[in-house]
C-alpha positions as CSV (number, residue, x, y, z in Angstrom):
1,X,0.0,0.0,0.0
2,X,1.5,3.2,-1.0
3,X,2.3,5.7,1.7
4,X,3.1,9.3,1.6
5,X,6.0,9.8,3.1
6,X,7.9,12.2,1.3
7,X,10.2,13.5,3.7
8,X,11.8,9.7,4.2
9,X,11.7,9.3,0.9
10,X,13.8,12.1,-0.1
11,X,15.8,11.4,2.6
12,X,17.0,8.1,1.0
13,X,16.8,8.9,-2.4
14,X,20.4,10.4,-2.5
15,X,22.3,7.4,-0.9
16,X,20.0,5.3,-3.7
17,X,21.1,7.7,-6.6
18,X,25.3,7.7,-5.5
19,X,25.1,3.5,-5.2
20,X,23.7,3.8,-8.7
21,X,25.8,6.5,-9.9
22,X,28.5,3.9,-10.9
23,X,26.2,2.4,-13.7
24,X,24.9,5.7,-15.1
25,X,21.3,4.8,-14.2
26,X,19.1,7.3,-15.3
27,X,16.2,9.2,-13.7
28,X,13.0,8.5,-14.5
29,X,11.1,11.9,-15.4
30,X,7.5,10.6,-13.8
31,X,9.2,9.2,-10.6
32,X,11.0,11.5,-7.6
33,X,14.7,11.8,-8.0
34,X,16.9,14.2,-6.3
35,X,19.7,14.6,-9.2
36,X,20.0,17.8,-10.5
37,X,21.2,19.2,-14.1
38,X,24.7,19.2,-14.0
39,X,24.5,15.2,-12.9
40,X,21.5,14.3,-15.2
41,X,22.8,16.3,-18.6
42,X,26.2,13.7,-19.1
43,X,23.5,10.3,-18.7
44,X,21.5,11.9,-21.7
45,X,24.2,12.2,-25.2
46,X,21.3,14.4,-26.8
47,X,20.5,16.2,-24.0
48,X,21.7,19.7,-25.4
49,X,19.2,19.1,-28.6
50,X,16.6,18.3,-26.0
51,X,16.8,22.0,-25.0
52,X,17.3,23.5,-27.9
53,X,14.4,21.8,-30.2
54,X,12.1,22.9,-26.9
55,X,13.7,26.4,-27.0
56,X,12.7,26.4,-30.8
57,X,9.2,24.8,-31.0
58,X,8.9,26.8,-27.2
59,X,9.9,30.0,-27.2
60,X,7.6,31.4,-24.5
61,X,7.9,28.0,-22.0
62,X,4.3,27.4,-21.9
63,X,4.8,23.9,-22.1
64,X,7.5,23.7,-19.6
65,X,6.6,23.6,-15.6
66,X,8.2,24.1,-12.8
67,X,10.1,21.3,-12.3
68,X,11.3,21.2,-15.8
69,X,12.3,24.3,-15.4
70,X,14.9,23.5,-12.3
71,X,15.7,20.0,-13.6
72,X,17.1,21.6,-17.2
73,X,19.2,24.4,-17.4
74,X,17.9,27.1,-19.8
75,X,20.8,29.4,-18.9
76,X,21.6,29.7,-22.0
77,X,18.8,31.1,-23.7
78,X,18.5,34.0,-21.1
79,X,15.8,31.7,-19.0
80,X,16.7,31.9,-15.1
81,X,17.7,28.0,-13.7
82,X,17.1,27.3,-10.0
83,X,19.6,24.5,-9.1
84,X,19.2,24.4,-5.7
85,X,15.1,23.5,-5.8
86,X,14.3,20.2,-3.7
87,X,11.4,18.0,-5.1
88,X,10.3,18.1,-1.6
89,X,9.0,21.6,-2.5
90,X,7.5,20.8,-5.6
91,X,5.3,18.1,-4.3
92,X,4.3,20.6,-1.6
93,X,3.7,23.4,-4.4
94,X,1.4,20.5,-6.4
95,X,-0.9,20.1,-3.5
């Protein structure tokens, strides 16, 4: 039965992320991870077309929310990046 427990989850999810750091597992983008950009952008090759096709077809970010926002850097194109969000405070902000 699932149980929402978000603070022990995120508690764990670190010391799960560096044992599975060695085989360049990748986070899945429906589940809760706690990797952020610079870590996820070197597991994905094409990860720079990735952001520049949706800076292209998505020039005004409607189609991007918050927690694409500070999982992908969008530095580049001008677009503020906050590295230092927790996904603890984006499940509070869905609620």
């Amino acid at each position: 039965m699932w149980k929402p427990e978000t603070d022990a989850v995120m508690a764990v999810l670190p010391e799960i992320e560096a044992k599975l750091a060695p085989f360049q597992a990748r986070p899945h983008w429906a589940k809760v991870f706690t990797m952020e950009s610079r870590t996820i952008e070197p597991l994905y090759p094409r990860f720079k077309d990735f952001r520049a096709l949706a800076q292209e077809f998505d020039t005004k970010g409607k189609f991007r929310n918050r927690f694409i926002r500070d999982h992908v850097d969008w530095r580049q194109f001008g677009i503020p990046f906050n590295p230092s969000h927790r996904l603890s405070e984006w499940y509070s902000y869905r609620k």
